[in-house]
C-alpha positions in Angstrom: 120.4 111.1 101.6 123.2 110.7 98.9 122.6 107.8 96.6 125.3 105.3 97.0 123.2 102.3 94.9 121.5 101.6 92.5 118.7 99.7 94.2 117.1 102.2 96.5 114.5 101.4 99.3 112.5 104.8 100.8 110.5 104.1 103.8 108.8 106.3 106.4 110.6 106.2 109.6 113.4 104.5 111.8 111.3 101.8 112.7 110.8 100.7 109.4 114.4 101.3 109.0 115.4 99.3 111.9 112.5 96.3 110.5 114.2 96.2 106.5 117.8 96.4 107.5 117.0 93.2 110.2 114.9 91.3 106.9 118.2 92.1 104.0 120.6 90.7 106.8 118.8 87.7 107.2 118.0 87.5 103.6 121.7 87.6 103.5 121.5 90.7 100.4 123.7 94.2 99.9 123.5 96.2 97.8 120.1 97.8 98.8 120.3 101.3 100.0 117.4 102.2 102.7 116.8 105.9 102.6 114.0 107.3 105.3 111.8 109.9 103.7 110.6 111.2 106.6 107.1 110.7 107.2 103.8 110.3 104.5 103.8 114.0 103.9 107.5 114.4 102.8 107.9 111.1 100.3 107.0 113.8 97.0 109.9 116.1 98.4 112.6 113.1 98.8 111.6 111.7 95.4 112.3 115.0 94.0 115.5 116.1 95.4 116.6 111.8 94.9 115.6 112.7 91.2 118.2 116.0 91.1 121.1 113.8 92.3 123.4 113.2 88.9 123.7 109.3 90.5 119.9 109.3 90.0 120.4 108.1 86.6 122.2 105.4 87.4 119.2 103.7 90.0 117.9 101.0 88.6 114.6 99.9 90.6 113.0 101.9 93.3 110.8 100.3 96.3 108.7 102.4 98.2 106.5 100.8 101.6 104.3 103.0 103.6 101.7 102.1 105.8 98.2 101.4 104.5 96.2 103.0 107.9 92.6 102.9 106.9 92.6 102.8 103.1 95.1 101.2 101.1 93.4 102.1 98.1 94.0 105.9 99.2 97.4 105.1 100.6 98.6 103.8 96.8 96.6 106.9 95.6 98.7 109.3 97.6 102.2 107.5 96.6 101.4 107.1 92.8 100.3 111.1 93.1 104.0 111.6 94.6 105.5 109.4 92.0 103.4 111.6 88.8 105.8 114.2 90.2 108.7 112.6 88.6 107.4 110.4 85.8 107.3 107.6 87.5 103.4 106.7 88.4 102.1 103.8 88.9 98.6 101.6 88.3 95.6 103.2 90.2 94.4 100.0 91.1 96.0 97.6 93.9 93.7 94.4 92.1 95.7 95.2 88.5 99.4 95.6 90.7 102.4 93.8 90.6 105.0 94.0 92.9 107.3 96.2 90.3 106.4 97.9 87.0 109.0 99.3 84.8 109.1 103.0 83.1 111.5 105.5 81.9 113.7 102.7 82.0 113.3 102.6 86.3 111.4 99.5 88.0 109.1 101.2 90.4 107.4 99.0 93.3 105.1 99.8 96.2 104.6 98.2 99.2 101.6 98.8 101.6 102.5 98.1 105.0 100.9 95.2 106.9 100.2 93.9 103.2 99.1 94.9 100.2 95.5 95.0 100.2 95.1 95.1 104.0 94.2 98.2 106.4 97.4 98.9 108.8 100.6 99.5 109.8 103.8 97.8 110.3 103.0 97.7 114.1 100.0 95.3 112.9 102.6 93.4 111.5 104.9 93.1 114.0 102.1 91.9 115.9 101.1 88.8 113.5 104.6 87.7 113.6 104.9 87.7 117.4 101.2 86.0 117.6 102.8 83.5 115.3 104.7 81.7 118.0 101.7 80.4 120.4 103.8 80.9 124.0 103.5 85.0 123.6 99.5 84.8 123.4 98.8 84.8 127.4 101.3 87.8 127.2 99.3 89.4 124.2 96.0 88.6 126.2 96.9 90.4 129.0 98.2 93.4 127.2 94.8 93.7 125.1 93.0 93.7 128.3 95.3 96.2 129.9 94.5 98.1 126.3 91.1 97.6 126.9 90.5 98.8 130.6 92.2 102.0 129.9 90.1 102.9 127.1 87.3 102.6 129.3 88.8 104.8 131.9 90.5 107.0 129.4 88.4 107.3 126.5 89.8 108.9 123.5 88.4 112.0 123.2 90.3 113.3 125.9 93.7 111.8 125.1 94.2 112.9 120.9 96.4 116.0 120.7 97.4 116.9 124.0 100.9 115.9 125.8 100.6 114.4 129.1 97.2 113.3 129.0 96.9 109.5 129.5 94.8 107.0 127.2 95.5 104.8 123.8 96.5 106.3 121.2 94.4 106.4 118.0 97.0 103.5 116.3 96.2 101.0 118.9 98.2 98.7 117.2 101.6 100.3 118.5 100.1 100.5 121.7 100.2 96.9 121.7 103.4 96.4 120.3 105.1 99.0 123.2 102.9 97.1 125.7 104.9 94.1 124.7 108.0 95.5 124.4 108.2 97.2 127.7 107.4 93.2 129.4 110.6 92.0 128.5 113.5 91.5 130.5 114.8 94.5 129.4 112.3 97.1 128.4 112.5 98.2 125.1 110.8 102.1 124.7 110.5 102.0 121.0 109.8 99.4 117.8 113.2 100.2 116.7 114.6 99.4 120.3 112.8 95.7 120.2 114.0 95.3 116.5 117.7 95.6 117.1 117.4 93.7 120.9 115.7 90.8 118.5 112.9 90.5 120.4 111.0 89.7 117.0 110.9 86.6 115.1 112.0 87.3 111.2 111.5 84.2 110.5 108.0 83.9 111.4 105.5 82.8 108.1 104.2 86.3 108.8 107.1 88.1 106.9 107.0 86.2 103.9 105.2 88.8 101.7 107.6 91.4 102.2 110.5 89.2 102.0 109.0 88.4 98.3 109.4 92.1 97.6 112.8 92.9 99.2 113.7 90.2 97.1 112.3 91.4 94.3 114.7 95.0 94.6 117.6 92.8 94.6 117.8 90.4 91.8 116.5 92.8 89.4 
C-alpha cells in the first residue's frame, strides 16, 4: 500500500483490480498506481493511512470506483462521507458531478460501478460487454434459465448466510457472470480468473465510460 505515483486509483477488490490493470494496458497508459482498499467498509481507513504517507503530498489526482448496488445516490453518499475524513469531499449530488473536481490542490474523481447513475456492480458490467457480441446470447440464455430454475427450487431465504447451502446468491449478477465463466473451455472459478484468461472483450462499446475516466487520471 506504499505510494509509488502520483496518480492513484483505489478500488474495492481483486476483480476490479484484475478489470483496471486489463483497461490501462489496452489504453496503452503507466503511471497509474491501483491500490485495493479492501472492501466498502475499509475505503475511510485506506484514505487515511494513504493521507499519513510523506509521498501523499506529492499525489496529484485520486480516482476512486465502487460499486453502486442499489443506490448510487447512497453509494456517492458513503464515499464523499469517507473522503470529509481527509478534506477532500466531494458534490452530494451525482446530476451536478463531473468526472474530477479539484481541492486542496488534489483532483478527486468517483466512479460508480456499472455507471454513474446506474444501480449495480461491475459484474453487471461485465455482463453488458459480453452481451455486446451477439454469438454469447444463446450461452447467456441458457445460463439465466439455469439462474432461474434454481431460484425456484432454492429460494433465497434459505441460501443467505449459511455455507454450503445451495441457491443464487443475493448479487445475481455474478452468478451470471461465474455461470459463464465456468462454460468455457477452461473453467474459470473467479472474475479475476476470466479477466486475465481474456475471456472478456475490452473493447466492447460497453467500456467506454470508464475508459473516459481512466483517462481522465492520466492526462491530468
Amino acid at each position: 500500500m506504499q505510494i509509488t505515483s502520483e496518480k492513484i486509483l483505489l478500488v474495492e477488490g481483486v476483480d476490479d483490480q484484475a478489470m483496471f490493470k486489463k483497461l490501462i494496458e489496452k489504453l496503452e497508459f503507466s503511471n497509474i498506481q491501483i491500490i485495493i482498499y479492501e472492501g466498502k467498509s475499509q475505503l475511510k481507513n485506506y484514505l487515511n493511512l494513504l493521507q499519513k504517507q510523506n509521498e501523499f503530498e506529492k499525489v496529484t489526482t485520486i480516482g476512486i470506483t465502487q460499486d453502486a448496488d442499489n443506490d448510487p445516490i447512497l453509494a456517492l453518499d458513503r464515499i464523499n462521507c469517507d473522503l470529509k475524513s481527509i478534506d477532500l469531499d466531494f458534490p452530494k449530488s451525482i446530476d451536478d458531478m463531473n468526472y474530477f473536481q479539484e481541492k486542496n490542490g488534489k483532483r478527486v474523481g468517483i466512479f460508480l460501478l456499472p455507471s454513474l447513475n446506474k444501480p449495480g456492480s461491475l459484474e453487471d458490467l461485465i455482463l453488458e460487454s459480453i452481451k455486446s457480441n451477439l454469438a454469447n446470447n444463446q450461452l447467456i440464455q441458457l445460463i439465466e434459465e439455469c439462474i432461474e430454475k434454481i431460484k425456484n427450487s432454492y429460494p433465497s431465504d434459505n441460501c443467505t448466510g449459511t455455507n454450503g447451502i445451495f441457491g443464487v446468491s443475493p448479487r445475481e449478477s455474478k452468478s451470471k457472470c461465474l455461470g459463464i465463466f465456468m462454460a468455457t473451455w477452461k473453467p474459470n472459478k473467479s472474475i479475476k480468473e476470466a479477466i486475465e484468461s481474456s475471456y472478456i472483450n475490452f473493447d466492447s462499446n460497453s467500456w467506454d465510460e470508464l475508459k473516459k475516466f481512466i483517462k481522465l487520471i492520466y492526462d491530468n
